[in-house]
C-alpha positions in Angstrom: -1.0 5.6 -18.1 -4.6 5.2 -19.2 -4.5 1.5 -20.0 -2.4 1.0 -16.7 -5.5 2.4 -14.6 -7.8 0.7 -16.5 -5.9 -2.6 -15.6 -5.7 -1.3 -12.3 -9.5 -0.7 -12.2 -10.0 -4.5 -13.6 -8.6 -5.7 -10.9 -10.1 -4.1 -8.0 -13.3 -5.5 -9.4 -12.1 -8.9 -8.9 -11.2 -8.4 -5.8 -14.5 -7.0 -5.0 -15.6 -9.7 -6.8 -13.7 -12.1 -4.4 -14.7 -10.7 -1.1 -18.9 -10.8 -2.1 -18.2 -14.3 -2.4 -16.1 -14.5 0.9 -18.5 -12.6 2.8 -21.9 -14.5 1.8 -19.7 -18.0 2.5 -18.5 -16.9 5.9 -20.3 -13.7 7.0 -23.4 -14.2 9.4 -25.3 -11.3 8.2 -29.1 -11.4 8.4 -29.7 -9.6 5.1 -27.0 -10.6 2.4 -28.7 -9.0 -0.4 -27.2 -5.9 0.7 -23.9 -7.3 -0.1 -25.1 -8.8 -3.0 -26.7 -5.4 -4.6 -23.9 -3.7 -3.8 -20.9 -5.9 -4.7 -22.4 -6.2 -8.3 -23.1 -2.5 -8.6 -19.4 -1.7 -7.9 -18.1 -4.6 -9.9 -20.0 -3.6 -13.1 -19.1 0.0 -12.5 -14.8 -0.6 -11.6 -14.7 -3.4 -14.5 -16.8 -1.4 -16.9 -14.4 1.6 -16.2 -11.5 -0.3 -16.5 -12.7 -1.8 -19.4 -13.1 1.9 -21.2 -10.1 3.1 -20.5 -8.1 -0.1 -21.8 -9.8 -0.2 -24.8 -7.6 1.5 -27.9 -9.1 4.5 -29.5 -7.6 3.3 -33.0 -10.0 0.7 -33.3 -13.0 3.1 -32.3 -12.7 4.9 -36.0 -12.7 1.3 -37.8 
């Protein structure tokens, strides 16, 4: 279950990952930085997540 939500959490951060880059390419917004700073805050934060909870806790103790 832990690995499954970690996948889970991998992949909303590309799909956040996907709409930053869809937005700044077709989104008339005055002050894309916004996007920008905030996109790459939630991306490091889902994938980093997701990449704690998939990790195995066997190979921690090596």
């Amino acid at each position: 279950m832990r690995k499954e939500f970690g996948k889970w959490l991998m992949d909303i951060a590309k799909y956040i990952t996907t709409a930053v880059i869809l937005t700044s390419i077709f989104g008339e917004i005055d002050q894309k930085w916004i996007i920008y700073v905030g996109g790459i805050i939630s991306i490091l934060l889902t994938l980093g997540v997701g990449l704690w909870l998939v990790q195995d806790k066997k190979e921690k103790g090596k």
